[in-house]
N, C-alpha and C positions, 0 to 999 in steps of 0.2 A: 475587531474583537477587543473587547475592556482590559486594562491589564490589568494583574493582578493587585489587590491594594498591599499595600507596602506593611511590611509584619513588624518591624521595628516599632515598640511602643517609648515613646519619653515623657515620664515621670516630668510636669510643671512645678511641682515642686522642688526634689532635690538634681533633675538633670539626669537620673540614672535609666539606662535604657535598656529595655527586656521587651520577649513578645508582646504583652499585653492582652495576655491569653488569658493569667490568673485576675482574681477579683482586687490585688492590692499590687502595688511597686515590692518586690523583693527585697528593697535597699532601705524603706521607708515606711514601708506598711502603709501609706495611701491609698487613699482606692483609687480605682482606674475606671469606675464607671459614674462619676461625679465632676461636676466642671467644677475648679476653686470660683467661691462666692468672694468677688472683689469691690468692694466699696466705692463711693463717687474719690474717694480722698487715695485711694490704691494699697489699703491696706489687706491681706488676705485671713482670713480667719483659717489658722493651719488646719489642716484634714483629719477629722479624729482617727486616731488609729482602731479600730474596729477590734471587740476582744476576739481571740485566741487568733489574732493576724500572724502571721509567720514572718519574721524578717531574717535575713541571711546577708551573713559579711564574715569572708573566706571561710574558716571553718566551723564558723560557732552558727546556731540559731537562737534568734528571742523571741517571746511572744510576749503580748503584751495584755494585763488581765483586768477586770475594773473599772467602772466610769467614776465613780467619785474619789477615791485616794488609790490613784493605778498603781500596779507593779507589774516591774518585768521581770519574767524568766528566761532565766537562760540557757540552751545547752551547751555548753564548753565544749568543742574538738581537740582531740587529742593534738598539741603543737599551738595552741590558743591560750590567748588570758587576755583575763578583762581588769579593769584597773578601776578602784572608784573607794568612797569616804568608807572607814570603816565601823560609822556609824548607819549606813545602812541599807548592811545586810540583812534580809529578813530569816533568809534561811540555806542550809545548803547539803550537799548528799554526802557523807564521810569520804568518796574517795577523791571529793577536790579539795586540793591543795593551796593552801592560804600561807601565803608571805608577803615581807612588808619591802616596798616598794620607795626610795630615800629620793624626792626630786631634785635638780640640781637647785644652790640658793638655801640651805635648810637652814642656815641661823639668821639668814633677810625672814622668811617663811614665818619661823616662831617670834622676832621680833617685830613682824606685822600682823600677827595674831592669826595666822593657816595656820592648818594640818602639818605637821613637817612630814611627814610618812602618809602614803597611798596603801592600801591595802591590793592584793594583787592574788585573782583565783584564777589560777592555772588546770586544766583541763586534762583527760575527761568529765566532764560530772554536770550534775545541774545545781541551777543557786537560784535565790530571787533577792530581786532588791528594789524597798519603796522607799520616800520619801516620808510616808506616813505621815499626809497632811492631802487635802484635798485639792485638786489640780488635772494637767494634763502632761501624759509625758510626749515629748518629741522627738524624734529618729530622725539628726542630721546626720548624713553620711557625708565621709570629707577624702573626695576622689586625691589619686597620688597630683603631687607637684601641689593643691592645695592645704587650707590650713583656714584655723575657726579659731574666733577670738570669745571667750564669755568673760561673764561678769564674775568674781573669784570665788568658789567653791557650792557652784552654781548646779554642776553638773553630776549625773547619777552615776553613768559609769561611761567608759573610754575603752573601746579594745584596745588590747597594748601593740598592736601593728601602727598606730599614731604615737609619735613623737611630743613627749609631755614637757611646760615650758611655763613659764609666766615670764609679765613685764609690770615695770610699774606703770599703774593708768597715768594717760595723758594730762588728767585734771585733778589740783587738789588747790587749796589754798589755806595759809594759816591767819589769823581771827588773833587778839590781844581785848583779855577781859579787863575790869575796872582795875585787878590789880596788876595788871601788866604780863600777866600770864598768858602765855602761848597756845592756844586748842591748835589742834589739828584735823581736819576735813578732809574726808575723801566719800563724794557724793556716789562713786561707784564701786566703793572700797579701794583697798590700797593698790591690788593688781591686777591683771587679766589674765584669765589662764588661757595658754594656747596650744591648740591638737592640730597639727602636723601630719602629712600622708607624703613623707619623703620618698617610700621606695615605692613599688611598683604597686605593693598591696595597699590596697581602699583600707579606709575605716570607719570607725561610726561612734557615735557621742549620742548618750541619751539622756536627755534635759528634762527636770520638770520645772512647769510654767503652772505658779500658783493662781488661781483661778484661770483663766482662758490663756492662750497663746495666739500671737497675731506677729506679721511678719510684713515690712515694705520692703522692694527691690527701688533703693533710690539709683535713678539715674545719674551720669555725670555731674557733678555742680549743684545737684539736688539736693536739699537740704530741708532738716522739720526739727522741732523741738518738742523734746519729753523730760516726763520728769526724771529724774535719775535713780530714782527705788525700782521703775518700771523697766528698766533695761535689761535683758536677758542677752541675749550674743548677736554676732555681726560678721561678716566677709570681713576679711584682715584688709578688702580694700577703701575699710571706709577709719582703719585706725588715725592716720597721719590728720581728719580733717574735723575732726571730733573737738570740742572745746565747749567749757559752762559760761551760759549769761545768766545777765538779772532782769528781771522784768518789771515796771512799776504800773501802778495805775493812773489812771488821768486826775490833774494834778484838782484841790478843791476850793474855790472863793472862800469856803465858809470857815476852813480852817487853815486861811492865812498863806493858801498857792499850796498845802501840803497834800499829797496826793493818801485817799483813804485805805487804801489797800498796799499791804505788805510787798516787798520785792520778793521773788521767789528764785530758787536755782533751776535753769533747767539745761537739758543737755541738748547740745547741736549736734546731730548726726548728718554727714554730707558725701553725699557718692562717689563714685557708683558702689552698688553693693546691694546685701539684703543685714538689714536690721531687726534682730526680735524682740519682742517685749513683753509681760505679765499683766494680768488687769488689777492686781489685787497688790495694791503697792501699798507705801507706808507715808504718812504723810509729810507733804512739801516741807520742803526745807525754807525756815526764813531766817537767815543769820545777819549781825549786825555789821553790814557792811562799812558802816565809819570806822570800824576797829580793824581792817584787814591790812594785815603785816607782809604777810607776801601771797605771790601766787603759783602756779605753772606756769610754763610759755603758753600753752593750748587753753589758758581761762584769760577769759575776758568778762569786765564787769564795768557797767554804767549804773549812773546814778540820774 
């Protein structure tokens, strides 16, 4: 006699594991009756979240509404709060309660041009929050003992059962114009924010990815280059391997060995891990590498 097939469903996506009875992951709102579409190169095109999909992380629900400029709603449980910019809230029910939220860092914060204050709706009640621009949003849940790295003020909102935190990015380097003057770079901005699942309770981070969202799980010692506009967030375990090249083009006879194509920045991501990125970036960066005065340890640049 056959044995019975095994009822535990796990989510390809975020890891999270439920019957796999409903039409979406609980944790993530993916569907559960779609294979991830993975490309010859291993990138995956995230799983659209399906409207009025239900997601639940401890006591709050979201849903999530809209294919061209999404929003999510949220229902706040009593003993919950969600944490996020507080430019954008769309809207919320009089009896949730809104306070402002001080990160640790807040005069590094304001003199790197953040937020210095998080806005913070504390529960019961419902709220919505969009981004108000067109995109997709993403529901990474970040199980305890881990932690999610983004790019700085990336993210739409945070349950506050995650531990809120930045660092300064690994890569910046400073540039000396004709009059000797100092610019200052930072191709992924100044810092990373990082969400945290220290105690036992899960939590969850919900990002929007302007035009598409796309995601690689590099392997150990694996390594790709993007541009750095494109970078959306990462496993904390690909922070330590992370550093900017330059790139040139082949060099040309006709104009005297000099190569016709500009150097450009791009970013090294290196595993293991999963890295996320946007399609709808801002154009490449090409700065005058003869003028550069210092760097980070993590950038490296050839000529």
């Amino acid at each position: 006699m056959a044995a019975n097939p095994p009822t535990t469903y796990t989510c390809p996506w975020c890891g999270t594991q439920s019957t796999g009875t409903a039409t979406s992951c609980p944790a993530c709102g993916a569907p559960t009756d779609i294979r991830l579409r993975v490309d010859s190169s291993g990138w995956v095109e995230l799983p659209p979240i399906k409207g009025m999909t239900r997601i639940q992380c401890n006591n709050t629900q979201l849903q999530i509404h809209g294919s061209m400029a999404p929003v999510v709603e949220a229902n706040v449980g009593q003993g919950d709060a969600l944490d996020f910019l507080h430019h954008v809230l769309l809207w919320r029910d009089d009896q949730v309660q809104l306070s402002q939220v001080n990160p640790p860092g807040g005069w590094k914060r304001l003199i790197g041009g953040l937020p210095v204050f998080l806005t913070q709706a504390q529960g019961p009640g419902r709220l919505c929050i969009s981004r108000r621009m067109p995109g997709e949003l993403i529901a990474l849940p970040v199980h305890p003992g881990h932690s999610l790295e983004a790019k700085e003020s990336t993210f739409l909102l945070a349950t506050h059962s995650l531990t809120y935190s930045f660092v300064t990015a690994p890569t910046w380097f400073n540039t000396r114009d004709s009059d000797n003057n100092v610019e200052y770079h930072f191709p992924i901005g100044q810092f990373l924010d990082i969400f945290a699942a220290q105690s036992e309770l899960p939590g969850l981070v919900i990002m929007h990815a302007v035009g598409n969202g796309f995601v690689r799980n590099l392997q150990a010692n694996e390594s790709i280059l993007i541009q750095p506009s494109s970078f959306l967030f990462k496993d904390s375990t690909v922070l330590l391997t992370m550093h900017l090249e330059t790139a040139h083009g082949a060099p040309s006879a006709l104009f005297g060995g000099m190569s016709l194509f500009p150097s450009y920045l791009w970013l090294r991501a290196t595993g293991p891990g999963r890295i996320g990125i946007q399609s709808v970036t801002e154009p490449g960066e090409s700065p005058n590498l003869t003028m550069l005065a210092q760097h980070s340890p993590m950038t490296m640049h050839q000529w």
